[in-house]
N, C-alpha and C positions, 0 to 999 in steps of 0.2 A: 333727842334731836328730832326736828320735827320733819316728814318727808312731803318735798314739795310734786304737789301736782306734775306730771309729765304727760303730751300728748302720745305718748306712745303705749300708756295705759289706757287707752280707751278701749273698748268694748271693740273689736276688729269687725262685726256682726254686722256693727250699727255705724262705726264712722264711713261707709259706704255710704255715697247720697242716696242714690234711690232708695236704699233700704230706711234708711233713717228718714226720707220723705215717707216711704209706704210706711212704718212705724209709728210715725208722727201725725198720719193719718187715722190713720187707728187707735192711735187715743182719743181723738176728736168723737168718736162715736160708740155705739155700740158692737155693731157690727153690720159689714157693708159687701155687698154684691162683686165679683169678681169685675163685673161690667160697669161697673160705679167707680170700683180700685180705677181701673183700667181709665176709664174717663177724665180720670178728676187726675191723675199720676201722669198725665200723656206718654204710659208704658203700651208697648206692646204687649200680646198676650203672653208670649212664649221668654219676656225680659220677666216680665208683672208672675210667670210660673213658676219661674228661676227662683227668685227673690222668694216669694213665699211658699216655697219648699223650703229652700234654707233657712227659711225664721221659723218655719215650722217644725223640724228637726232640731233648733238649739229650743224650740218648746217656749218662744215668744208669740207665736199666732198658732191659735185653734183654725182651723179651716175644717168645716162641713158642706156635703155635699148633700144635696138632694131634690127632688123634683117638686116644681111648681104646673100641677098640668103634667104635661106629659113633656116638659123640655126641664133638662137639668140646669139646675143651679147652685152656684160654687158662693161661698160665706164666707169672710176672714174676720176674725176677731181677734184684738192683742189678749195675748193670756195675764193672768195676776202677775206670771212672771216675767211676762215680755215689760208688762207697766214698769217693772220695779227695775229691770233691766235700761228701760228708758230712761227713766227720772235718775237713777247712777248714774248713766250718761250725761244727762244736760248737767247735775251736780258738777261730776269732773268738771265738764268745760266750764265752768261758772268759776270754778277753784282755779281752772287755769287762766283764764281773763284775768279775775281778780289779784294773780299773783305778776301778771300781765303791768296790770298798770300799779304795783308796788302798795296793794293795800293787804 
């Protein structure tokens, strides 16, 4: 028997907008400046810290810290696992669409 797709297995991490906007930014690139996140996400700092503490804890975003100069600067990059984490995600939704409109 085969098991269909269900919205309620998705990744609970990622079906968050913001989170799944910051994620989805982050594969776009390699890796990008917390002030860059921040700009381009129209998150605040303390929403945009929330969020990638917790993607950084389930070990989907590397975040490195360090100085350019003498003023600190904060890094987020999707990890291998965050990518593989994502692309599960859009699959699901793709499987649930699909099953969506009877194909």
């Amino acid at each position: 028997m085969q098991t269909l797709p269900h919205v309620h297995d998705l990744d609970p991490l990622l079906h968050e907008k913001s989170r799944l906007a910051l994620m989805s930014f982050l594969a776009s690139g390699d890796a990008f400046t917390f002030r860059e996140l921040k700009e381009s996400l129209r998150m605040t700092d303390g929403n945009l810290s929330v969020h990638l503490r917790v993607l950084e804890q389930a070990g989907y975003v590397t975040v490195a810290k360090s100085f350019v100069g003498r003023k600190p600067q904060t890094r987020a990059s999707l990890s291998h696992h965050g990518r593989v984490a994502l692309e599960r995600y859009i699959d699901h939704l793709e499987a649930i669409v699909r099953e969506m409109r009877g194909r």
